[in-house]
Each structure stands twice: as C-alpha cells, then as structure tokens.
DSSP file (Angstrom, degrees, kcal/mol; ACC not computed):
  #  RESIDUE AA STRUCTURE BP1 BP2  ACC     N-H-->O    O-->H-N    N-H-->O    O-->H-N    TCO  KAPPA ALPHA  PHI   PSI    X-CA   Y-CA   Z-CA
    1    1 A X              0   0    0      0, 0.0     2,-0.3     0, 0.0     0, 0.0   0.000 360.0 360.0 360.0 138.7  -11.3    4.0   24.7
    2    2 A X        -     0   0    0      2,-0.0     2,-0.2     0, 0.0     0, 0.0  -0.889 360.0-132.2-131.2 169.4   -8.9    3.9   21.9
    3    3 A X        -     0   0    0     -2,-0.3     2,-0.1    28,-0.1    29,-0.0  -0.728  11.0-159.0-111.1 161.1   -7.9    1.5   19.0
    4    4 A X        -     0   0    0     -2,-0.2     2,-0.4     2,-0.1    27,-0.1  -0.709  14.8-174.3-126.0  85.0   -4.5    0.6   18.2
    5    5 A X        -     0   0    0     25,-0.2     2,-0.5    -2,-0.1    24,-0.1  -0.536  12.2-143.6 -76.7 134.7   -4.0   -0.6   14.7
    6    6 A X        -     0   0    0     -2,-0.4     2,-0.3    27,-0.1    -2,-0.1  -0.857   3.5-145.9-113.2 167.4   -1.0   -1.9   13.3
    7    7 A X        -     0   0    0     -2,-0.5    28,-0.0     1,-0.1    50,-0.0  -0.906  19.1-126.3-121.6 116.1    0.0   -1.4   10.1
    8    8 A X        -     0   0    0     -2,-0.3     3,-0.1     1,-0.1    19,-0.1  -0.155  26.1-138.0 -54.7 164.6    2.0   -4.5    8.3
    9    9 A X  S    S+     0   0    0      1,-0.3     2,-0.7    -3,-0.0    -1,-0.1   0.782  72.6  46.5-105.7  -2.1    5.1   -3.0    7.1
   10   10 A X        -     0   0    0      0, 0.0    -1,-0.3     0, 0.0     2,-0.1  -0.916  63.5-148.5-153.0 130.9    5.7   -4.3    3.7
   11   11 A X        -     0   0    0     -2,-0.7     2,-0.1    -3,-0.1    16,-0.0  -0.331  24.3-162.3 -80.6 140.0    3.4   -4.5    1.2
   12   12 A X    >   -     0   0    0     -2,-0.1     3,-0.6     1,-0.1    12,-0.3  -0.301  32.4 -89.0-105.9-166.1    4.1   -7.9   -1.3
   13   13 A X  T 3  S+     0   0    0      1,-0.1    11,-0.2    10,-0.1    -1,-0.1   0.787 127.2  51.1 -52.5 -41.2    3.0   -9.2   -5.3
   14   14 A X  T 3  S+     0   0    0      9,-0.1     2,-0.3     2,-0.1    -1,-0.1   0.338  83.0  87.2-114.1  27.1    0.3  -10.7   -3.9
   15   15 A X    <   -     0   0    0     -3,-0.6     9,-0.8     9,-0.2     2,-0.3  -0.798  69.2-174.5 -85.9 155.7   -1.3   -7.8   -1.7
   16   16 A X  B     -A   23   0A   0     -2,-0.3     2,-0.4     7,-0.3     7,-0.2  -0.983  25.3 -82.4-135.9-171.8   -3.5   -6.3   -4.5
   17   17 A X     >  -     0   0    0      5,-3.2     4,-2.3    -2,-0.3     3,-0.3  -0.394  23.1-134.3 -78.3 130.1   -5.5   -3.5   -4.6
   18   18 A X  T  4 S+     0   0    0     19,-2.6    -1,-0.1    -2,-0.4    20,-0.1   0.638 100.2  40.8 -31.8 -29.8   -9.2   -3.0   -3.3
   19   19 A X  T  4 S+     0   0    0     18,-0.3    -1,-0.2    20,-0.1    19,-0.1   0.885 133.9   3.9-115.9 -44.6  -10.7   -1.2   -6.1
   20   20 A X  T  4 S-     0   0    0     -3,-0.3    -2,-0.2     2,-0.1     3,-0.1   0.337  85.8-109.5-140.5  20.8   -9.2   -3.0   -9.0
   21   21 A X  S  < S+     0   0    0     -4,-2.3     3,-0.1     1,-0.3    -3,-0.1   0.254  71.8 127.6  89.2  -4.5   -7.2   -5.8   -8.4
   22   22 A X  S    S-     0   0    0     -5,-0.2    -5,-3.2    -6,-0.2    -1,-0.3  -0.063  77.2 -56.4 -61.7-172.4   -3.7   -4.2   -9.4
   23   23 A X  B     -A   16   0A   0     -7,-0.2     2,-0.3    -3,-0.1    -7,-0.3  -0.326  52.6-136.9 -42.8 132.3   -0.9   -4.2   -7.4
   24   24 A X        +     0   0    0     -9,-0.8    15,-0.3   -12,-0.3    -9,-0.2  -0.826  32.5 163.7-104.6 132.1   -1.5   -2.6   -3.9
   25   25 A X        +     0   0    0     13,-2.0    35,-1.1    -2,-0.3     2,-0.2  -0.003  66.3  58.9-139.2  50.3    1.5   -0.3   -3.0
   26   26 A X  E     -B   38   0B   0     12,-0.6    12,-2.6    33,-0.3     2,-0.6  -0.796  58.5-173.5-142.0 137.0   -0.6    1.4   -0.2
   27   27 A X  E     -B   37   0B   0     31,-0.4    31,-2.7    10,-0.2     2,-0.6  -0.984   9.2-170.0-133.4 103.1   -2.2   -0.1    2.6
   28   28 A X  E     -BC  36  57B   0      8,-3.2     8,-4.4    -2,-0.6     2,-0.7  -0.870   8.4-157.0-115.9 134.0   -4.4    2.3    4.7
   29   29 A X  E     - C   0  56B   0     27,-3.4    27,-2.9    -2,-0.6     6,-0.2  -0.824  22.5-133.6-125.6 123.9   -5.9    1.3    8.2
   30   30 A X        -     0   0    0     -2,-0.7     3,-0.3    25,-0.2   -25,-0.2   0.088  23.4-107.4 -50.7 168.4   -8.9    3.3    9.0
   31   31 A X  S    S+     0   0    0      1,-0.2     2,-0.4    22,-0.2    -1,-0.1   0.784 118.3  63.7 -68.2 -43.6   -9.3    4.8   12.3
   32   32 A X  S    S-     0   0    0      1,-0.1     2,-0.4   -29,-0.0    -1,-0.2  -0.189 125.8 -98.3-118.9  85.7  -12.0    2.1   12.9
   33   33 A X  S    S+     0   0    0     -2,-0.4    -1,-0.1    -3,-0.3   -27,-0.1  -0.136  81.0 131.7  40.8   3.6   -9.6   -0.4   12.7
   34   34 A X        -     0   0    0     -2,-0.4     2,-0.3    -5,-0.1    -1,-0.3   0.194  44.6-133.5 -23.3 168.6  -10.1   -1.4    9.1
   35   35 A X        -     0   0    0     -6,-0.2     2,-0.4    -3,-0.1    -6,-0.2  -0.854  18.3-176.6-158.7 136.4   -7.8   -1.9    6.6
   36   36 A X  E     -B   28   0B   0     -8,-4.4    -8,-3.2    -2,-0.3     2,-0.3  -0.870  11.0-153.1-119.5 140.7   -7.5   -0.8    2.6
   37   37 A X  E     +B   27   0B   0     -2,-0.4   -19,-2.6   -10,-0.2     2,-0.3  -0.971  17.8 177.5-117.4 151.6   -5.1   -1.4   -0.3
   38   38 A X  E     -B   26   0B   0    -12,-2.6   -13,-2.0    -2,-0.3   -12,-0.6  -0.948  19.8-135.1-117.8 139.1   -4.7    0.9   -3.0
   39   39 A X     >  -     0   0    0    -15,-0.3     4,-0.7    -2,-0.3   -15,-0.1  -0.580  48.0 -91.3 -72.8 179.5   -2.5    1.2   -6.3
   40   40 A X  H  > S+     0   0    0      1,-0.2     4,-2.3     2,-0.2    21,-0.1   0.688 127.8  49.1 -35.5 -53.5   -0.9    4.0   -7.3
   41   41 A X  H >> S+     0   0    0      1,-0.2     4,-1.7     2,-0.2     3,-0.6   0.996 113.7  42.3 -51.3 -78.6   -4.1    4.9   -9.4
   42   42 A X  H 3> S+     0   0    0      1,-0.2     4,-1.0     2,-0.2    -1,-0.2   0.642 107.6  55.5 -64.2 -18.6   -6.7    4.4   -6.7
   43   43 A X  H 3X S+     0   0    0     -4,-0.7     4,-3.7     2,-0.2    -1,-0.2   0.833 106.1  57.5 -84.0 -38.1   -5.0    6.0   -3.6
   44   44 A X  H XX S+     0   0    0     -4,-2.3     4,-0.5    -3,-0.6     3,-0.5   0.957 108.1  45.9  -4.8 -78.9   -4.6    9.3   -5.7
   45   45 A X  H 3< S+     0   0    0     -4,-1.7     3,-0.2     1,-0.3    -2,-0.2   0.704 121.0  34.2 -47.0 -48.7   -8.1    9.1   -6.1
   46   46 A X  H 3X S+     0   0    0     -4,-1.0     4,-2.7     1,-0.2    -1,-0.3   0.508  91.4 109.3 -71.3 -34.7   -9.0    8.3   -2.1
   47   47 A X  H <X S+     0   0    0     -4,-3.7     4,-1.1    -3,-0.5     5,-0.3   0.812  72.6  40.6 -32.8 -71.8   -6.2   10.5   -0.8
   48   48 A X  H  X S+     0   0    0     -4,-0.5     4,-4.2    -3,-0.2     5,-0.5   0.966 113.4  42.8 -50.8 -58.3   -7.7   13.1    0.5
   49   49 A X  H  > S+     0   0    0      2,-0.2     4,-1.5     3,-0.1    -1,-0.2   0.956 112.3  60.8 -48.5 -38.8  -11.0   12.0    2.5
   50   50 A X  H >< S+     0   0    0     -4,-2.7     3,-2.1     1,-0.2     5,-0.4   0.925 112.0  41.7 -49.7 -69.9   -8.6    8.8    4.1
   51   51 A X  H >< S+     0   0    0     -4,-1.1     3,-1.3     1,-0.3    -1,-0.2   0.744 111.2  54.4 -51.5 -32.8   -6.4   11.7    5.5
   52   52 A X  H 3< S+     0   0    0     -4,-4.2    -1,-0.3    -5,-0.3    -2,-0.2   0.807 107.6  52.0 -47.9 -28.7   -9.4   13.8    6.6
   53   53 A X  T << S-     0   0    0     -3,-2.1    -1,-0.3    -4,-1.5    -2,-0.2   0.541 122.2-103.7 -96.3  -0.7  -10.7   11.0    8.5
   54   54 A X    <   +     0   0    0     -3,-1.3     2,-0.3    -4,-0.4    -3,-0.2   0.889  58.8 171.1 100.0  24.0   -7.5   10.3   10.4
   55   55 A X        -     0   0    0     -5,-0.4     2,-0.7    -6,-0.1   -25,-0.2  -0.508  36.9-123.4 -90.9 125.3   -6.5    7.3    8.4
   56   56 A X  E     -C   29   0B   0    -27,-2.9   -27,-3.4    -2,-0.3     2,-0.5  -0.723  33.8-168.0 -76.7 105.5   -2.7    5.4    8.8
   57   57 A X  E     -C   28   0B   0     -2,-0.7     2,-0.7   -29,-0.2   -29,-0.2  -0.900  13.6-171.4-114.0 122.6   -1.6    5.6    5.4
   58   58 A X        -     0   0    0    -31,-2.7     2,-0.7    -2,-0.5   -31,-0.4  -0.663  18.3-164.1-100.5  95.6    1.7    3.4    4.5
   59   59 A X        +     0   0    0     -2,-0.7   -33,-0.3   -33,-0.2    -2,-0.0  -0.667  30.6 158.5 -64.0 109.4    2.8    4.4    1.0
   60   60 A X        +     0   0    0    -35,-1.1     3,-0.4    -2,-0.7   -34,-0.1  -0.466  40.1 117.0-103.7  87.1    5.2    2.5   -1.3
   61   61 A X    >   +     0   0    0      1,-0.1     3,-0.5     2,-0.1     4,-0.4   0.114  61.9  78.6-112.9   0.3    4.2    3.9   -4.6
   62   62 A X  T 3  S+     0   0    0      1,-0.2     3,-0.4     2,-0.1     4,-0.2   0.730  86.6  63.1 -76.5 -11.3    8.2    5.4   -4.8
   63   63 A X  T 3  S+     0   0    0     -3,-0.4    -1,-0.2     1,-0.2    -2,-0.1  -0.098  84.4  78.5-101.0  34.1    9.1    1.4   -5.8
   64   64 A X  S <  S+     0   0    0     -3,-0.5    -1,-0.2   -39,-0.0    -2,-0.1   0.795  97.9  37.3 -72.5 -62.4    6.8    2.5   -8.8
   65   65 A X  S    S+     0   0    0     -3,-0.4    -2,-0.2    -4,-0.4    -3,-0.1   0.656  94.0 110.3 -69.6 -20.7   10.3    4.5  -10.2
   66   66 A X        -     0   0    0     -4,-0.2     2,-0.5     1,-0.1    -3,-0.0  -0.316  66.6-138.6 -84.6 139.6   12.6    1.6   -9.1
   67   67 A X        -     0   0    0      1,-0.2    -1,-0.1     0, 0.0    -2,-0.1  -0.846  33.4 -92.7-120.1 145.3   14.0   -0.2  -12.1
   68   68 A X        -     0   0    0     -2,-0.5     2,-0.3     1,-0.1    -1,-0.2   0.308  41.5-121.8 -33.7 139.3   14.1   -3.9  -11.8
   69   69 A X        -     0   0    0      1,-0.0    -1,-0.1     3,-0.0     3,-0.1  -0.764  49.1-104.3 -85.0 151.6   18.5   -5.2  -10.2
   70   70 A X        -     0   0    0     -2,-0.3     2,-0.1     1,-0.0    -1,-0.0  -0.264  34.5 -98.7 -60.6 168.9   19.7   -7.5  -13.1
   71   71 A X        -     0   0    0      2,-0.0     2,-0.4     0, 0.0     3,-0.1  -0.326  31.5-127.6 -79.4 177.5   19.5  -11.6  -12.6
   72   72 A X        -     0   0    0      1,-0.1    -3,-0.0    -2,-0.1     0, 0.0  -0.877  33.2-175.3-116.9 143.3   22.9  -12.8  -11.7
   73   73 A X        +     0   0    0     -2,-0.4     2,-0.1     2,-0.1    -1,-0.1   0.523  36.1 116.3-118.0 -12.0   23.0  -15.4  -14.3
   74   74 A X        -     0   0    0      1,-0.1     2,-0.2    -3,-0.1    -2,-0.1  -0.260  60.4-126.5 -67.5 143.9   26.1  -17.1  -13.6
   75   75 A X              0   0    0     -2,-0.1    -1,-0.1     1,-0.1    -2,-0.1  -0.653 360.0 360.0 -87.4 140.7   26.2  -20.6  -12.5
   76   76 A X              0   0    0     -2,-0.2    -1,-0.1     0, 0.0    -2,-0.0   0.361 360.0 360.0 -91.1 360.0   27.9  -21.9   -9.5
C-alpha cells in the first residue's frame, strides 16, 4: 500500500512556521502523510534527516531575496 500526499502549492503570511511561529516558507509532507512548516531558520536546521527519511520538501525561501514591487499610489 502506498500514501499519496499532496503538497499545497503556495505557501501564504499566515502559514507560519512549526518551531517558532515565523513565517513558514517550507512546507514538508512526511512520508507518513504528515505535514511540517519551516522558516528559513528552522528547515536549515531539519534539512537533512526530512530528506533521509524520504520527505516532500516544497521550498520558497528564494522569496527571502525578493524585494518588496512598489504601491501604485496613484488614484483613479
């Protein structure tokens, strides 16, 4: 028998992270069929052993570097 987890694809503000309540911008769904968020910080930490264990990891820690689009401020 096998599991099929899915894995949402985009992580939001208000996902935050397991281990200390920041931001989550990883979501890893165990083999048995859990699911974790990480920041940046905390998935570091976890990285290896998740992958050892076979673990679905969806990373966006690269919209760490993304700087902010300006407001449009003009009025219609």
């Amino acid at each position: 028998m096998s599991t099929t987890t899915q894995v949402q694809s985009t992580l939001t503000a208000t996902d935050r992270c397991d281990r200390c309540g920041a931001q989550a911008y990883v979501r890893v769904a165990l083999p048995t069929g859990g699911t974790l968020l990480f920041c940046g910080h905390h998935f570091r930490d976890h990285e290896s052993p998740l992958r050892e264990a076979g673990a679905v990891i969806f990373d966006e820690t690269s919209k760490l570097d993304r700087k902010p689009e300006p407001a449009d401020d003009t009025e219609e």
